[in-house]
Phi, psi and omega in degrees: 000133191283118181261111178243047169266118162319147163245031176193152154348310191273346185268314206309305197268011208276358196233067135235129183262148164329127177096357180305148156228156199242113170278186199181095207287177170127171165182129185083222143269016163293147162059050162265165183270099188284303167316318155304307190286323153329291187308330182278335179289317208282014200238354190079009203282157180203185212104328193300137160249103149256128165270130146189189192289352210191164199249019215029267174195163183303345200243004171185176230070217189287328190317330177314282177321325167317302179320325183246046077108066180246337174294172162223341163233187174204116176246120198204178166238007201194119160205058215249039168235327198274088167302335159308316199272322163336296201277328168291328154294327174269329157277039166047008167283342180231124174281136180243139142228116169266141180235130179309125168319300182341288184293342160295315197283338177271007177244025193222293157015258172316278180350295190286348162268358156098032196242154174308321217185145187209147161293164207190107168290329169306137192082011194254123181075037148221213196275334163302356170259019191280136216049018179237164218272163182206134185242168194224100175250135150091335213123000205217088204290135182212164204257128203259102193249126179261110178323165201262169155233080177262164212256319191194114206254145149229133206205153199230098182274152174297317198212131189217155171230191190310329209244004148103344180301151177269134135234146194233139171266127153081218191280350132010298145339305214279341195227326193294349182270322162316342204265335140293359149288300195244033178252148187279329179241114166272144196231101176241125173233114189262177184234297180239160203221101247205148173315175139277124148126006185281314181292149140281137216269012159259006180265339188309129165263336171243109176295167177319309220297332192264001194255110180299303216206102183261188185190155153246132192278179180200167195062094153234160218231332159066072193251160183241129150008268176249072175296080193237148194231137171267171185297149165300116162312120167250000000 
């Protein structure tokens, strides 16, 4: 059995080069690879095309990289908490594709299943169809989405063993295991990291077979979003 642990960060990510484009599991600041992205500011690369769902905030995440101004696009579905990404969007400094979640997810999907392309009712009759081919199934006019292509997905699991299976927690789930489908080089950073044969291989969500290069990261710091509490009953 093929042992694919890395031992930092910095080896995990040492071969993306200027112009990668990249995915980046997670959602909100949940299941993000906190440790890639440290590894990628502190390595400078730039240039970058990244996917994912959300830019992270200004002081963190994808929010790092803005900051040293290493993306060059962002292709997301949601980027309504990061004013850095606000202010390089409205100064033309940063190219946006915002894309319906649905339609991210299902093209990180379609990636990871080899297939080109997938239909779509989302978006048909707005400004996201515009220049894009539109078929007529049934009576139902759909929008034609060319699954992505990234150089590399990184994604961040609760628990992996040597041979790269995934468990992903809670919401954790949502964008990292397509994603982790469909990148030609997979990056898996675990909080804890086990023998093969250790997992259950009926809890397992990613198998081994699509994860290149695993690690286990540290200091997460796991921050929350939206922090809301009701009032005390006195």
């Amino acid at each position: 059995m093929i042992n694919k642990v890395v031992g930092s960060a910095e080896e995990a990510i040492s071969d993306i080069r200027d112009g990668s484009t990249l995915m980046l599991g997670g959602f909100g600041l949940c299941g993000i690879p906190e440790n890639c992205i440290a590894a990628l500011v502190k390595k400078g690369v730039k240039e970058l095309t990244c996917i994912a769902n959300n830019a992270g905030v200004d002081d963190f995440g994808i929010g790092l990289m803005l900051q040293t101004r290493q993306v060059k696009k962002m292709i997301s579905s949601y980027v309504g908490e990061n004013a850095e990404f606000e202010r390089q969007l409205l100064s033309g400094e940063l190219e946006v594709e915002l894309i319906p979640q649905g339609t991210l997810a299902t093209r990180c999907l379609a990636a990871g299943y080899g297939m080109p392309a997938i239909f779509t009712p989302a978006g048909v009759g707005t400004e996201i169809a515009e220049g894009k081919e539109v078929r007529n199934f049934n009576g139902k006019d759909y929008l034609m989405e060319y699954a992505f292509e990234a150089d590399f997905a990184l994604v961040k699991a609760w628990k992996g063993d040597t041979a790269g299976n995934l468990i992903f927690r809670s919401t954790s789930r949502n964008f990292n295991p397509v994603m982790a489908m469909a990148g030609k080089v997979t990056i898996a950073e675990v909080e804890e990291l086990v023998e093969a044969g250790a997992l259950d291989p009926d809890q397992i969500h990613t198998p081994g077979v699509y994860v290149h290069r695993i690690f286990k990261g540290n200091n997460y710091e796991k921050r929350i979003e939206q922090r809301t509490v009701r009032s005390r009953i006195s």
